[in-house]
ROVEX-624462 format. One record per atom (N, C-alpha, C, O, CB): x, y, z; residue in three letters. Coordinates in steps of 0.2 Angstrom, whole numbers, padded with zeros to 4 digits, always signed. Each point is the difference from the previous one (the first is absolute). Glycine has a CB too. Layout:
<pts>
XYZALA/...
</pts>
This chain:
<pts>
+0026-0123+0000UNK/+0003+0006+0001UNK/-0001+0005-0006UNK/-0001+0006+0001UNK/+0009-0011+0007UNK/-0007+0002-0015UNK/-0002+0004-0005UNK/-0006+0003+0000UNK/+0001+0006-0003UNK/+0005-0012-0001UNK/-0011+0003+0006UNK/-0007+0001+0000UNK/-0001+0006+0006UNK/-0005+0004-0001UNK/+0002-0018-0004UNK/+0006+0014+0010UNK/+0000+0007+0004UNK/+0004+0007-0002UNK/-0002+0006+0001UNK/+0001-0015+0007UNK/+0008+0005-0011UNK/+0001+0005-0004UNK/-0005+0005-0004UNK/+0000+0006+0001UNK/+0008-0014-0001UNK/-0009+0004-0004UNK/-0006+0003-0005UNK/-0005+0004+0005UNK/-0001+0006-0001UNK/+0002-0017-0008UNK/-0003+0009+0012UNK/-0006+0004+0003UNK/+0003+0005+0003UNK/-0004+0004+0002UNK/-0005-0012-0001UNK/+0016+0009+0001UNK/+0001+0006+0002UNK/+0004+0006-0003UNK/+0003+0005+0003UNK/-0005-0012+0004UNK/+0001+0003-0015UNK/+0002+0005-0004UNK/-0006+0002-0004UNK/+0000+0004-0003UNK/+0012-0008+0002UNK/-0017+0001+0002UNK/-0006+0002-0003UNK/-0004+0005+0007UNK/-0005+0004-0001UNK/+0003-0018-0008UNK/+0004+0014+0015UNK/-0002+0005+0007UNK/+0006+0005+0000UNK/+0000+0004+0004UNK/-0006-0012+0004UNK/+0011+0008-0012UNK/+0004+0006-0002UNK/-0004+0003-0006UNK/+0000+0006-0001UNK/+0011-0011+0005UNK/-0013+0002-0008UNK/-0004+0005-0008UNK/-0006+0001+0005UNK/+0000+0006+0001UNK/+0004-0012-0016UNK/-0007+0004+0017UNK/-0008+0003+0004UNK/+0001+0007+0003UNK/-0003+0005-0001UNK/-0001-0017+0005UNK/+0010+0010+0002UNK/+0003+0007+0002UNK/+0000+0006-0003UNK/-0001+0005+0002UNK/+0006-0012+0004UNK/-0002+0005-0012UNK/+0004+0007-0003UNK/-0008+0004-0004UNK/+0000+0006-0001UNK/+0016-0012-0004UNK/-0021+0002+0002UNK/-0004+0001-0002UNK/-0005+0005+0004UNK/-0002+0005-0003UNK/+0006-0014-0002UNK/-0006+0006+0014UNK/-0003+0002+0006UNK/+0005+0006+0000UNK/-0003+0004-0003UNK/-0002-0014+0010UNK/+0012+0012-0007UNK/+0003+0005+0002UNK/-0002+0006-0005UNK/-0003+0005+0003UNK/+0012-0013+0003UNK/-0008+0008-0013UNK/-0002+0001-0004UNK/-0007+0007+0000UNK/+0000+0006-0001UNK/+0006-0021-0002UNK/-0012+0010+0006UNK/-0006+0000-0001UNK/-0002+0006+0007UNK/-0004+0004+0001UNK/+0003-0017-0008UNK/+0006+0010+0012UNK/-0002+0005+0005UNK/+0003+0005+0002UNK/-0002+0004+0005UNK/-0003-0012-0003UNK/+0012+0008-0006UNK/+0003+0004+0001UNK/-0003+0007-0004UNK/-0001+0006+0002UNK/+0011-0017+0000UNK/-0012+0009-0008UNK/-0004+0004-0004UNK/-0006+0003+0001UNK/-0002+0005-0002UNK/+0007-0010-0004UNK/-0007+0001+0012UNK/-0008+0000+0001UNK/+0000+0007+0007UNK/-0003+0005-0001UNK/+0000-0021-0003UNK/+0008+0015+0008UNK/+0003+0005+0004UNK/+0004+0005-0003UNK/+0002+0004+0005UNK/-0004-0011+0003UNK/+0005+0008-0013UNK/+0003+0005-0001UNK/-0007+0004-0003UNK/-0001+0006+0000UNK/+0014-0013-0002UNK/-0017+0002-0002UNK/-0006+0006-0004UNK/-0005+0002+0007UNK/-0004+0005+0000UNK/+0004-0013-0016UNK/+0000+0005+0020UNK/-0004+0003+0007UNK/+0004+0007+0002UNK/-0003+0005+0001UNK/-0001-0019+0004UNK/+0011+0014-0005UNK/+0003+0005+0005UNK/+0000+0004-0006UNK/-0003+0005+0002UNK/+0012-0011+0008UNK/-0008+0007-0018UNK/-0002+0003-0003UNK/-0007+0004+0001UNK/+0000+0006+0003UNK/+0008-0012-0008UNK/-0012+0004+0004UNK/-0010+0001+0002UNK/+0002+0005+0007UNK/-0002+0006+0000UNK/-0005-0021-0004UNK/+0009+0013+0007UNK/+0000+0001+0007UNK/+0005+0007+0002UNK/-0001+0006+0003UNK/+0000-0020-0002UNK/+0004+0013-0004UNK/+0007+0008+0001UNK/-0007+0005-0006UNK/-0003+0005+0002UNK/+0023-0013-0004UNK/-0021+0006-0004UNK/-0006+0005-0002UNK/-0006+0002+0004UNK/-0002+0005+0002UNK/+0005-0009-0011UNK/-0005-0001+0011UNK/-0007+0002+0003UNK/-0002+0000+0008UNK/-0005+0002+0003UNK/+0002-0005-0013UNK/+0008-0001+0013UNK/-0001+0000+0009UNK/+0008+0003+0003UNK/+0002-0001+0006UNK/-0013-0014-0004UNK/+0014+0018-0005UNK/+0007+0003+0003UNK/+0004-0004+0005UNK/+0001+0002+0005UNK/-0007+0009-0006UNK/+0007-0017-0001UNK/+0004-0006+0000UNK/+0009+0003+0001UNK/+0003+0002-0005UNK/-0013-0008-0004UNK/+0013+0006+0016UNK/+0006+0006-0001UNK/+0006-0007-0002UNK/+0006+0002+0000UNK/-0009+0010+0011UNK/+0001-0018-0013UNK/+0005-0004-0003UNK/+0002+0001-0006UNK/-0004+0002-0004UNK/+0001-0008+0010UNK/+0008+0005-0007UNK/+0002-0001-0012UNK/-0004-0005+0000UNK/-0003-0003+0004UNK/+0018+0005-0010UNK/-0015-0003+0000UNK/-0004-0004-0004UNK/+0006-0008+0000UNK/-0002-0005-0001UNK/-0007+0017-0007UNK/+0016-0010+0008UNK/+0006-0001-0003UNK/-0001-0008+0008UNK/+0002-0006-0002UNK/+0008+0023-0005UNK/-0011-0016+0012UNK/+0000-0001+0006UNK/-0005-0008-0001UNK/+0001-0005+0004UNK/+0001+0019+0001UNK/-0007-0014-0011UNK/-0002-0005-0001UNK/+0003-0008-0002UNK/-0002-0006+0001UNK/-0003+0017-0001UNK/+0011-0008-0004UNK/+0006-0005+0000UNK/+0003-0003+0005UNK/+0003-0005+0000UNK/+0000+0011-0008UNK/-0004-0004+0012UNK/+0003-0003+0010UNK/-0005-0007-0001UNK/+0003-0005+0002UNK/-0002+0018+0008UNK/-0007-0013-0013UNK/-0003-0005+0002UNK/+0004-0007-0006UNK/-0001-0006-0001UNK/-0013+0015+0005UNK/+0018-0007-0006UNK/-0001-0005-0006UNK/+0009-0005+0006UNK/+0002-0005-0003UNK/-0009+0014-0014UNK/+0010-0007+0021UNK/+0005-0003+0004UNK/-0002-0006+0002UNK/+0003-0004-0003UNK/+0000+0014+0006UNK/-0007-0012+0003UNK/-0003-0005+0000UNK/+0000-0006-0005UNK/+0003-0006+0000UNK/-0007+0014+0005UNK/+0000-0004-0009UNK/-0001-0006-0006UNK/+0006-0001-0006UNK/+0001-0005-0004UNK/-0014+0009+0005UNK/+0018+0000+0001UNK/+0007-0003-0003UNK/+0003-0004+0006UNK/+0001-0006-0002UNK/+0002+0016-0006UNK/-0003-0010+0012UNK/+0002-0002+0005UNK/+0000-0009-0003UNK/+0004-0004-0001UNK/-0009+0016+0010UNK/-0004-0012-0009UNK/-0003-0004+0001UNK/+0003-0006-0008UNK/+0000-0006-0001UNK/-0010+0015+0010UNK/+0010-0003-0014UNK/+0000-0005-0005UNK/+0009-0001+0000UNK/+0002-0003-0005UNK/-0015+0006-0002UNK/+0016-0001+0009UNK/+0008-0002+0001UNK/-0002-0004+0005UNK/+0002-0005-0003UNK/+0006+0015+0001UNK/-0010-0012+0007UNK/-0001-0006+0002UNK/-0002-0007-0004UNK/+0003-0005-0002UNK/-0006+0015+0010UNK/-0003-0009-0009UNK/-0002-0004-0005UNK/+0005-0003-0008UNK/+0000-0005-0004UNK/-0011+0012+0011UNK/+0015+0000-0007UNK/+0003-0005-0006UNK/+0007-0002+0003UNK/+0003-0006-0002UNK/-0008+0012-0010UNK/+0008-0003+0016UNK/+0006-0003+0004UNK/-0002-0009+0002UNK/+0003-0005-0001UNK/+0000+0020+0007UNK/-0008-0015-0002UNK/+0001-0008+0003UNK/-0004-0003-0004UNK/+0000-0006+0001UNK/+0001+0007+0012UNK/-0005+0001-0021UNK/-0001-0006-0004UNK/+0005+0000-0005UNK/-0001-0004-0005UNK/-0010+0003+0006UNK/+0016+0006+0000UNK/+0008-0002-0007UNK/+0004-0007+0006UNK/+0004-0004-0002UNK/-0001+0022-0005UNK/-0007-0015+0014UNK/+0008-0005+0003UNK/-0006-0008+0001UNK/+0002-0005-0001UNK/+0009+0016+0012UNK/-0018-0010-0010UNK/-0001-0010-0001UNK/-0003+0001-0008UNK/-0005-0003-0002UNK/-0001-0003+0017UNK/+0010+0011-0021UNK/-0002-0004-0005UNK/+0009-0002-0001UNK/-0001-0005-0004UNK/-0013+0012-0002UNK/+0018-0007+0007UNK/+0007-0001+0000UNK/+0000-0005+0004UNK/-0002-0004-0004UNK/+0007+0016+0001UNK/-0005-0014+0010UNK/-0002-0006+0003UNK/-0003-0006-0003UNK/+0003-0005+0000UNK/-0005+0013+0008UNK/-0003-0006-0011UNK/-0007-0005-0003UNK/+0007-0003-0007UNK/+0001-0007+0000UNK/-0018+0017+0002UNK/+0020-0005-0006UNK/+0003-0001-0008UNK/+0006-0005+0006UNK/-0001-0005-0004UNK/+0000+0019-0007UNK/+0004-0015+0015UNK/+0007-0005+0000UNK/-0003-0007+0002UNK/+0003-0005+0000UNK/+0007+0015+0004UNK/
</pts>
């Protein structure tokens, strides 16, 4: 159980990284985009994407704090 733990605290740092990366990556697209193809979204709107992937890594560290606490007794 430790050993799952771990890897789902190591798929919570991956996540935040991916979130990170593409959150930025679409934010600098809807930037480009609002300049040069008249994009009627904010740019601000790009942040929506990053919900999910919190989601995800509260997932991930919630059930490897409870089988790394499990694994410790």
């Amino acid at each position: 159980m430790k050993k799952l733990a771990y890897v789902l605290f190591a798929a919570a740092i991956l996540l935040s990284d991916l979130m990170c990366a593409h959150v930025a990556y679409v934010y600098r697209s809807m930037l480009c985009g609002i300049e040069h193809m008249g994009y009627s979204a904010p740019a601000n709107t790009a942040f929506l994407f990053a919900i999910p992937y919190l989601l995800g890594i509260a997932a991930c560290a919630t059930v490897g704090i409870i089988l790394y606490r499990k694994a410790k007794k």
